[in-house]
N, C-alpha and C positions, 0 to 999 in steps of 0.2 A: 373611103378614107376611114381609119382609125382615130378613137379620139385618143388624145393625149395623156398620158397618167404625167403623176408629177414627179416621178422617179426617174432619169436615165440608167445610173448608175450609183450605187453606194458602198460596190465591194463589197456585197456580201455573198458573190457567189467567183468562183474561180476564175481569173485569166485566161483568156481573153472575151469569156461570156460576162456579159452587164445583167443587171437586174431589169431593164428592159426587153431581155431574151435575145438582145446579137450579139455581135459579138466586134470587140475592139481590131483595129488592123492599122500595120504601119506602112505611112507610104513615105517613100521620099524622091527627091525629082531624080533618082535612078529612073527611073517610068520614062523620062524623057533627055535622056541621056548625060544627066547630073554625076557626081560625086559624093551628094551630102549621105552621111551613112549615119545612122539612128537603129537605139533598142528599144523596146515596148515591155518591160516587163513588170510583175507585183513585186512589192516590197514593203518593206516595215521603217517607215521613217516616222523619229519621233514619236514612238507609239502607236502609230497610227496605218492601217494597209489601204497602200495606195496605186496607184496604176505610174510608174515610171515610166518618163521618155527623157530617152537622155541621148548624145551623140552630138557630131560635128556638121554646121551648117556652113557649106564650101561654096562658093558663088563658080567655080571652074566648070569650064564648058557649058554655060549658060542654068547653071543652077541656083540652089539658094531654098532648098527648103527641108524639114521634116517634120511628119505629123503623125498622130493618131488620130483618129476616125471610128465614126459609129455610125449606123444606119438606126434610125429611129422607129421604122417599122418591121416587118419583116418583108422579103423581095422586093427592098427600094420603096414601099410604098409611104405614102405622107402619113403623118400626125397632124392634127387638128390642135396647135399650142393657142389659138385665140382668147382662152381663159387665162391665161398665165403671161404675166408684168415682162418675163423676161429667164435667162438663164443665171442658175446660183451655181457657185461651186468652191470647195476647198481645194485650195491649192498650196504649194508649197515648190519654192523654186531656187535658182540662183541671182535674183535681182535682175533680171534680163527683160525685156519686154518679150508679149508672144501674142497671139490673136485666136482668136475663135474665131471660126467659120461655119455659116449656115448655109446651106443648099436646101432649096425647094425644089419640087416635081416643074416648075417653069423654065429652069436652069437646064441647057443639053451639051455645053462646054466643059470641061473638065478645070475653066482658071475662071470660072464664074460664083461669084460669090458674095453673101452680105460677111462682113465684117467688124471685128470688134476690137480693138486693142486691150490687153491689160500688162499689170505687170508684176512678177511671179516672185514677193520677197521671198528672203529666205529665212522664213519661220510660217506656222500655218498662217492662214486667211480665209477668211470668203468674204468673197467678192457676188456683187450682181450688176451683170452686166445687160441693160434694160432693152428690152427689141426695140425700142425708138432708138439708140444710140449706135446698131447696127449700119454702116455704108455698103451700097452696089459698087463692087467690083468686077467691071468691063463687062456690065449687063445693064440695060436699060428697064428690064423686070422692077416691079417692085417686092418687096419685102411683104409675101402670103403668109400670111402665121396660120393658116388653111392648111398649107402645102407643104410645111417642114417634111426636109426629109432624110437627110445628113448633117450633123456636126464634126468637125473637125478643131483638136488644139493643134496650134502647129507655130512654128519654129521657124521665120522667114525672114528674105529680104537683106539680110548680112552673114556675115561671116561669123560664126563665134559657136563655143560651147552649150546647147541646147542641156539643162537639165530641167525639169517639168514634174512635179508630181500632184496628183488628183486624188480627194479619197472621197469624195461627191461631187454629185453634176446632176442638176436636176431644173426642172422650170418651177418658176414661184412667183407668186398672187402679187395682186399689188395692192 
């Protein structure tokens, strides 16, 4: 395992590459025969360069979501975040709720996941959203802060206009 730095991303290096060396990827439940359709790209909101997710979260034919995604190591491998209170990040939205999603190397489901709720005004923020405040979704696992090994924002559970913007994401002390 790798330890943990305390940068995921800051945008200071090109789309879809992070300042932690992977690289950002859009998923949507296209993967599983969805409709929700979603773009991933940089932009200039507010001053500020941010990573854009924006698009339509359609519940038809059993869907209902859209995310961007990072992998914290490089070939899937875990981060070691047990120093670190939890995840900070600026964001900037349309007043919608959306979630963070953590996946550990425990996890071998693709709908397994701890979770977080927040919600994305629209004007900047940061937020910290603390690893004790994370919930198991449809995993009996608990929450390795050993084992991080995937973050996800993502866009779920209803119907509506997904717009999302990030211009940090990083873990922080407590």
């Amino acid at each position: 395992m790798t330890k943990a730095t305390e940068i995921i991303d800051d945008l200071r290096h090109p789309t879809p590459r992070a300042t932690n060396g992977q690289r950002w990827e859009l998923i949507s439940d296209r993967v599983m025969g969805g409709v929700s359709d979603g773009l991933l790209e940089r932009a200039t909101v507010d001053s500020r360069t941010a990573l854009w997710l924006h698009g339509t979260v359609s519940l038809r034919n059993n869907g209902g979501f859209v995310q961007c995604a990072i992998d914290l190591a490089a070939y899937g491998g875990a981060v070691d975040a047990s120093d670190w209170a939890g995840v900070q990040m600026d964001v900037l939205g349309n007043g919608e709720s959306y979630k963070l999603h953590l996946r550990s190397t425990d996890l071998d489901r693709p709908w397994q996941s701890f979770r977080h709720d927040f919600l994305a005004a629209p004007h900047w923020q940061r937020l910290r959203l603390p690893f004790a405040g994370f919930t198991a979704h449809r995993t009996d696992q608990p929450l390795r802060l050993t084992r991080l090994r995937r973050l996800g924002l993502v866009a779920i559970g209803r119907a509506f206009e997904a717009d999302l913007c990030i211009s940090d994401i990083r873990f922080y002390a407590a």
